[in-house]
Every structure is written in structure tokens, then in C-alpha cells.
C-alpha positions in Angstrom: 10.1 5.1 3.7 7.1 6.0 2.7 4.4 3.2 1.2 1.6 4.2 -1.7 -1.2 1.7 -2.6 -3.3 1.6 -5.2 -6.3 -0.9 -4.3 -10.0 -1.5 -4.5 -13.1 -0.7 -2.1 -12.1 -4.7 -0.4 -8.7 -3.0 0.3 -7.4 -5.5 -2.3 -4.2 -4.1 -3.4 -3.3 -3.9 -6.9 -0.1 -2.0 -7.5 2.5 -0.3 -4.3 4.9 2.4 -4.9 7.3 3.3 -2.4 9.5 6.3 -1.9 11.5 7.7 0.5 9.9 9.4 3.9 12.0 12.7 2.7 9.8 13.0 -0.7 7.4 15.0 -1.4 3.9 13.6 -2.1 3.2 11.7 -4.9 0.4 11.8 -7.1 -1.2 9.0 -8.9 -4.5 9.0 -10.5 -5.8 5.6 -10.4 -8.3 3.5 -12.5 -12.0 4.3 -12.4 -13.2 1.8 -9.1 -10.0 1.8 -7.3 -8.5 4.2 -4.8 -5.2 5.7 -3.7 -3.8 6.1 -0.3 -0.7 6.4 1.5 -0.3 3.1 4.5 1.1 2.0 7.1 4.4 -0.8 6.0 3.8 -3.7 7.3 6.2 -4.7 10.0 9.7 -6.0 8.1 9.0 -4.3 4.8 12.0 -2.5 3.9 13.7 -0.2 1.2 15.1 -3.5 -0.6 11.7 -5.3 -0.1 10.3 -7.2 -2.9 7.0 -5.2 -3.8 5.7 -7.6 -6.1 5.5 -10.1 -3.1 4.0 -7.3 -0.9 1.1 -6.9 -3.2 0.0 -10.6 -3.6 0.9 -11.6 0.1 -1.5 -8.1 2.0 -4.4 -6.5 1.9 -5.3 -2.9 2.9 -7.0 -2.4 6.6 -8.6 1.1 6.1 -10.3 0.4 9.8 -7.2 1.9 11.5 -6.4 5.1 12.1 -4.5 4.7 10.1 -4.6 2.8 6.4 -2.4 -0.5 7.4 -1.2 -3.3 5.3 -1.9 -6.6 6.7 -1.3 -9.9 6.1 -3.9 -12.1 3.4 -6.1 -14.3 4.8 -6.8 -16.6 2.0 
């Protein structure tokens, strides 16, 4: 599976898209101030995960390597 965010500079993550790893790339244009990038799942997130939950419960670490979803910490 592959895992597409749609957040803000603060990694705040408004909308996710997933697709399967076997896709080819998909292309969003997102709103003026927010960004686009392709992220690590978080650990348990799976093909039959609730996204909605996903996007209020994480955050996106762009620190990494690579771009990671991690946990909230409010």
C-alpha cells in the first residue's frame, strides 16, 4: 500500500489517499499553502484502515528520510 497526504508546512495533515503499492503515481494538486507527498504508514495502518481516524489521530514528520506519519501529540 502505498499512503498520500495532503498537509500543511506544520505537517498537519488534512486529507490521505491510499492506493495500492502496484499503482502508478498519483497526482493531486493541492490547495494554495498546503503540500503533497507520498509517507511512510504508520505502523498497523492497513488496506481496511479507517482514514478518517488516520488523519485526525497523526501528523507528518518530514525530518526523516523519509516523510513518516506519526502519532499527535496534542
Amino acid at each position: 500500500m502505498r499512503l498520500f497526504v495532503v498537509h500543511d508546512e506544520a505537517g498537519n495533515i488534512d486529507q490521505a489517499v491510499r492506493i495500492p503499492s502496484d499503482s502508478p503515481l498519483l497526482v493531486l494538486t493541492p490547495p494554495a499553502g498546503y503540500f503533497y507527498t507520498e509517507c511512510e504508514p504508520p505502523e498497523g495502518l492497513t488496506e481496511d484502515s479507517d482514514l478518517l481516524a488516520f488523519v485526525k489521530s497523526y501528523r507528518l514528520d518530514s525530518s526523516r528520510p523519509k516523510a513518516t506519519a506519526v502519532r499527535r501529540a496534542d
